[in-house]
N, C-alpha and C positions, 0 to 999 in steps of 0.2 A: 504494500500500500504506500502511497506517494501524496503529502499533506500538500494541495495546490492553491488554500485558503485560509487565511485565519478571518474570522466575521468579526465584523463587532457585534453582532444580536444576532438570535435565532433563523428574526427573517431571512437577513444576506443570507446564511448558509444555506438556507431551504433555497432559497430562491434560485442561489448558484449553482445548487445539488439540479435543480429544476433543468437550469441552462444546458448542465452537462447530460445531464440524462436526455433529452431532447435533441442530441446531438450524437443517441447511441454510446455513448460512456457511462462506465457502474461509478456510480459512485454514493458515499454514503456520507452524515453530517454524524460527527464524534464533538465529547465533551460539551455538548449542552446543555447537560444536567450541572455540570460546574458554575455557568455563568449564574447559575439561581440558588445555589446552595451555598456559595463562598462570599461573604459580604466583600464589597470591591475587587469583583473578579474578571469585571470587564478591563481592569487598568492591569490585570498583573498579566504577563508574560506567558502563554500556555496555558493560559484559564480562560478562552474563548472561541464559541463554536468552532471547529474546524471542518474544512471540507476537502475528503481525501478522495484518490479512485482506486480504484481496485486492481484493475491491468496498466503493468507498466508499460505494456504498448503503447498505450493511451494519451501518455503522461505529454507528449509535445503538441497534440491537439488539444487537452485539457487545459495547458498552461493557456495556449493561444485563447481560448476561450474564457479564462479568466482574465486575463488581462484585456482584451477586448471590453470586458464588462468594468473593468478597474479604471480605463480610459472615456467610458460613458460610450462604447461606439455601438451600434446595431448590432445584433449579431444573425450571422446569417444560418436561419433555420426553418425548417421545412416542415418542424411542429407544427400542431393546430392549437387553436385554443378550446377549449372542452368545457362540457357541465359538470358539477359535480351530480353523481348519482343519486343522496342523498338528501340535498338541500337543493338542488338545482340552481344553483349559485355560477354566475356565468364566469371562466376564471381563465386568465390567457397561458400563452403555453409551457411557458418554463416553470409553473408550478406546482407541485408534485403532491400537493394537501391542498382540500378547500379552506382558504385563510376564515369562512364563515364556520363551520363547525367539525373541522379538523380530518374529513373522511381522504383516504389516498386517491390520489387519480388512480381510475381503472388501469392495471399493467404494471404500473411504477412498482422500484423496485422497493417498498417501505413506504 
């Protein structure tokens, strides 16, 4: 596994987990439960969501893909944006949870 993110909040990581996956890369969001358990753990060093992938094949389109998103620039994806099943909450493509009442996008991997 290959750490291609440190977040500052839950969101970014979801969100970037979102980008990657949409882009056919595994990847998964670790230490989460840190930022909410550890009083001032957004400011300390390795105590903030990170976002790793899985294959290290992956890991030079990965990068490209977060830094894309670290520059503010478009990212080129062939996602759709989906409902969730659930709440039918309309929700675009790079994210992998309904931000309304937390169900996974159908497929996603978590």
């Amino acid at each position: 596994m290959i750490k291609v993110l440190d977040a500052q909040h839950h969101a970014e990581a979801h969100y970037v987990q979102g980008l990657l996956q949409a882009q056919g890369i595994d990847a998964e969001v670790r230490g989460q439960a840190l930022l909410t358990t550890v009083e001032g753990a957004a400011i300390i060093p390795g105590m903030r969501p990170a976002v790793w992938i899985l294959r290290t094949e992956q890991c030079a389109r990965a990068q490209e893909i977060v830094a894309r998103y670290q520059r503010g620039q478009p990212q080129d994806s062939s996602a759709t944006a989906w409902e969730c099943p659930r709440c039918h909450e309309p929700l675009d493509a790079p994210f992998t949870h309904c931000w309304q009442c937390g169900t996974a996008r159908p497929g996603s991997a978590g």
